[in-house]
N, C-alpha and C positions, 0 to 999 in steps of 0.2 A: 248273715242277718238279713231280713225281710223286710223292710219298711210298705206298707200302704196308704198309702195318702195321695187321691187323683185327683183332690180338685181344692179349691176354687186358688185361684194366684196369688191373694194375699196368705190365707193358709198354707201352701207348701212354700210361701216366702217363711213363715214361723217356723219351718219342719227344718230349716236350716241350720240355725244355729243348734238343733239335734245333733245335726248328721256331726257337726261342729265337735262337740262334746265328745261324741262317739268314739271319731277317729283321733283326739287328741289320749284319752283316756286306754284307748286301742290302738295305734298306728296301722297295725298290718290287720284286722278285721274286714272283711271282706263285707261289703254291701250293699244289697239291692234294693231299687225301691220302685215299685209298680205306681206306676203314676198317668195322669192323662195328658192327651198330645199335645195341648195347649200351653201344660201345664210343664213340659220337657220341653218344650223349647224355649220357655224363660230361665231352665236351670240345667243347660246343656252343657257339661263342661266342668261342672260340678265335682271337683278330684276326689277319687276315692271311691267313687258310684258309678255303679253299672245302671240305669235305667232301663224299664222294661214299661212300653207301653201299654198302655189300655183302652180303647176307642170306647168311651162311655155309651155313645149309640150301637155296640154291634149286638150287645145283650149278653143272650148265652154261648153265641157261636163264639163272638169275640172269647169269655173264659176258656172254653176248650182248647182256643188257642195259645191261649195263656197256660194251660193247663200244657200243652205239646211243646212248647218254648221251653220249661220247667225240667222236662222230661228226664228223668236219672237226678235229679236234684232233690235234697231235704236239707232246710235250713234249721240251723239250732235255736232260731228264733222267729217268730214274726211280731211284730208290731203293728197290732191292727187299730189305725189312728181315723179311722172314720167309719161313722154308726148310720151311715145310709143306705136302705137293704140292700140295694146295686151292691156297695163294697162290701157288705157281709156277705153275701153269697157270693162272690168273688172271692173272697177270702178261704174257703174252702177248698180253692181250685189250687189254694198254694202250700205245698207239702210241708209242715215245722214240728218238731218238738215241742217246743213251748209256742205259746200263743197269748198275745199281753194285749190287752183291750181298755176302755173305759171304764171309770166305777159306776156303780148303778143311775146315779142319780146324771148322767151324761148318756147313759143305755136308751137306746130305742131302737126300734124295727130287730127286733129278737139279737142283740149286737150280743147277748151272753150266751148263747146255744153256741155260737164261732170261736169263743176264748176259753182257756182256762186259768187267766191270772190278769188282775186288776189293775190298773194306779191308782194311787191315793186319792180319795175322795176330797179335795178341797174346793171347797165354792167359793166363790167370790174370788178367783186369780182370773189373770186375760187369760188368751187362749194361748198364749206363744209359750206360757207357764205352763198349760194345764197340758201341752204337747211335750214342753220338755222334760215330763217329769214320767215319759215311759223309759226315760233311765234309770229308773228307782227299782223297779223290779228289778233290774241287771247287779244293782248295789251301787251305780251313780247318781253323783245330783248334780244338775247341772247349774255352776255355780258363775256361768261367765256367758254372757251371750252376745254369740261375734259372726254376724251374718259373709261380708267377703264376698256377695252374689259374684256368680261370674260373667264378670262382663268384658265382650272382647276390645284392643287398643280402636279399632276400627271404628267400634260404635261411639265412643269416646269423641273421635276424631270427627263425627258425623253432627252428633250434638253439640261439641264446639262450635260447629259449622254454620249454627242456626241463627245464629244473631251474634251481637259484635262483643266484646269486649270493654265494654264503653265505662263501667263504671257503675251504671242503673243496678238497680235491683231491678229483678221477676218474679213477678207474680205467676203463678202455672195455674191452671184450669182444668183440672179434668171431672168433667160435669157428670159421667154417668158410672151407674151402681149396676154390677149384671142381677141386682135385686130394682126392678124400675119401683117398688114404691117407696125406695130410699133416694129417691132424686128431688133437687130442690129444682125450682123453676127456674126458666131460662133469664126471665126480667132481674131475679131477683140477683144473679151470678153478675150478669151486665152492670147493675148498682152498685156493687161490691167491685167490681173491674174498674168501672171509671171513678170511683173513690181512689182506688189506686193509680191509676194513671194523674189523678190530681198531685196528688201526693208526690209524684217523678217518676214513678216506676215503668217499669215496660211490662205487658200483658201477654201469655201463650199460653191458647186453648190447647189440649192434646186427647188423644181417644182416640181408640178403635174404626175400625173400619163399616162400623152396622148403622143402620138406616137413621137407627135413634140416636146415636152419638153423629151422625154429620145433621141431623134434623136439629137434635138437641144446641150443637153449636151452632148453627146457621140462626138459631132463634137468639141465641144471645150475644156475636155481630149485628144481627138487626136494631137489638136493644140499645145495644151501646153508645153513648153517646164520642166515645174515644176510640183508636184503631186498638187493634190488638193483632198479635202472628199466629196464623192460623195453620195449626199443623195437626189438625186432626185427623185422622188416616194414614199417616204418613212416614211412622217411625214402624218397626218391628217389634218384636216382644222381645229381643237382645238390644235395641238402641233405647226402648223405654226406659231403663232404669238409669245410664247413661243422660237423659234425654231433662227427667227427675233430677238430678242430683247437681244441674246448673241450674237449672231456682233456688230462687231464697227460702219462697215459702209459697207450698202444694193447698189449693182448696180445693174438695172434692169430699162427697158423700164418703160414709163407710165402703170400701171399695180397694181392689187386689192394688191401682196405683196410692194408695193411703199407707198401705204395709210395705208395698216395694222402696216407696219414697222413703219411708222410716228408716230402711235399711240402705238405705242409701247417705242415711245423715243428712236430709234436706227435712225442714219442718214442715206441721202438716194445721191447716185449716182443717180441722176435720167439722164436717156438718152433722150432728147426731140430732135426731127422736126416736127414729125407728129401732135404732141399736144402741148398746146404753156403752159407751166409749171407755168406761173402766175395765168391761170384756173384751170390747174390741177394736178401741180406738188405736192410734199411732204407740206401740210400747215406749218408746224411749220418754216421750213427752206429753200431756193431753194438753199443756196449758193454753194452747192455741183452737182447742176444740170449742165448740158453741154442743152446748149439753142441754136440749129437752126432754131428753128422756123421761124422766120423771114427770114433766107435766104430760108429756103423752099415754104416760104408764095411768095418771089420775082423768085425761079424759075418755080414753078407748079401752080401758079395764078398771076406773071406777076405783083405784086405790094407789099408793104412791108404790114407786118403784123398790123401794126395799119390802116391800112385803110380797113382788114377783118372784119365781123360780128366776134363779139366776139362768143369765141366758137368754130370756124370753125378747122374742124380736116381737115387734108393735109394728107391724107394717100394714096399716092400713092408710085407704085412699086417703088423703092432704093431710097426713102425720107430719111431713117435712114443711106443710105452712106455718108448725108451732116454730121453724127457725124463723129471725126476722134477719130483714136484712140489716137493721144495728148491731145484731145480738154478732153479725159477721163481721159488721165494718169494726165491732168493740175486737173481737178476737184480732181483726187485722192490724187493729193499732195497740194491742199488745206485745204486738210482734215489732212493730217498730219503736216503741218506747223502750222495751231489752232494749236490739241494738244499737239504740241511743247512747246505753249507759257504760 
């Protein structure tokens, strides 16, 4: 079996509890899943998968390559789980039998010319459903979703490592979306920060290593009127989830640490307008999300959110000013009133 799925991190965090399903329902089924480099190093180690990469910048050279890796191989399956014409024409390069794709109303950039068999058409599930249900063409349903990322003792040992044991609760930061017109502003993260620092808690900004995540924090240290531990740049993409799952509770845009943290059993602040949080917020939980979606769906498309094709991202410039920062501090102190109780 074939899996394609190269991108983005919270998405092949969904493809997980697949692979989950797969080999519990198959044990000894063989599995490959072409995926991207960024995206194999968060899920190296992964039992039961052979990984084959794909360098999303090499174009078509990269497929041939892909295509010569393959060589003497045809799988009795592929599961072509992403409708971006990069992945459909890739798709081609990978020899199957059957070939299971998206149903139409999910179809873009010609994704039905590459398949010849559907999933179920359901709208209105998240995405981690609408992924696990290219078990269905096989005759499964995947009825238990149990992520298990792999993460090594090591990384473990490293995020222990970051602050004490004291008793505080953490608050975690990770301010940026690799979509930048799902980022809330830097002031607004810092108000919400030192509400929490009010309150006892301890503060850790986290994020990547790119210009706009040390820019993005550095704006919101400035803001702040409280310290906070600043470790943004500074973990890997095997100690992030590790790094996740010693917080209490994750604020962060729609964004691949939003899905990782979920599956990590760490709760998530999620900040939505741009993306509507019932498709793609935190699965386990939303109750901690701040949801404008809807008011954004009625000011930058002029009609409320259940009359959008599901799906439909609203990313435009200051969508994420319709979050306020109460509507964050409200989610924050729901989170501490549960633990109250």
């Amino acid at each position: 079996m074939c899996i394609l799925r190269l991108s983005a991190l919270g998405d092949v965090t969904h493809v997980v509890p697949l692979v989950r399903t797969l080999r519990t329902a198959w044990p000894h089924v063989a599995i490959t899943w072409v995926i991207g480099k960024g995206e194999h190093r968060l899920l190296v180690g992964l039992e039961g998968v052979e990984f084959v990469e794909y360098d999303k910048k090499s174009g078509l050279a990269g497929m041939r390559t892909l295509r010569r890796q393959l060589t003497g191989r045809r799988f009795d399956v592929l599961l072509q789980m992403q409708v971006a014409a990069r992945a459909n024409l890739l798709s081609a390069f990978i020899p199957a039998r059957r070939r299971i794709g998206y149903d139409k109303s999910r179809s873009k950039d010609l994704h039905g010319l590459f398949i010849d068999e559907r999933i179920p058409d359901r709208p209105g599930i998240h995405v981690l459903d609408a992924l696990g249900s290219f078990c269905e063409p096989l005759g499964l349903r995947q009825t238990e979703v149990r992520w298990d990322l792999p993460v090594p003792a090591d990384a473990f040992e490293w995020a222990k490592a970051q602050w004490p044991d004291d008793g505080r609760r953490t608050l975690m930061v990770s301010p940026c979306s690799s979509h930048v017109l799902r980022n809330w502003r830097a002031e607004r993260y810092a108000a919400v920060a030192d509400h929490a620092i009010a309150r006892g808690w301890r503060v850790v900004l986290c994020g990547g290593r790119s210009e706009l995540e040390r820019q993005t924090a550095d704006a919101i240290l400035a803001a702040m009127q409280g310290a906070a531990l600043d470790l943004v740049g500074k973990d890997t993409l095997k100690q992030l989830p590790a790094l996740l799952q010693r917080a209490d509770l994750l604020m962060t845009p729609d964004s691949g640490p939003m899905h990782i943290a979920n599956a990590m059993g760490t709760r998530v602040l999620g900040l939505h307008a741009a993306s509507n949080p019932e498709r793609s917020g935190p699965y386990t939980t939303r109750r901690y999300c701040v949801d404008r979606y809807d008011d954004a769906a009625r000011k930058y498309r002029g009609r409320p959110a259940a009359e959008l094709k599901w799906g439909t991202k609203i990313e435009h410039e200051g969508v994420m000013d319709l979050v306020t920062v109460e509507d964050a501090i409200a989610a924050f102190e729901r989170y501490v009133a549960d633990c109250a109780r």
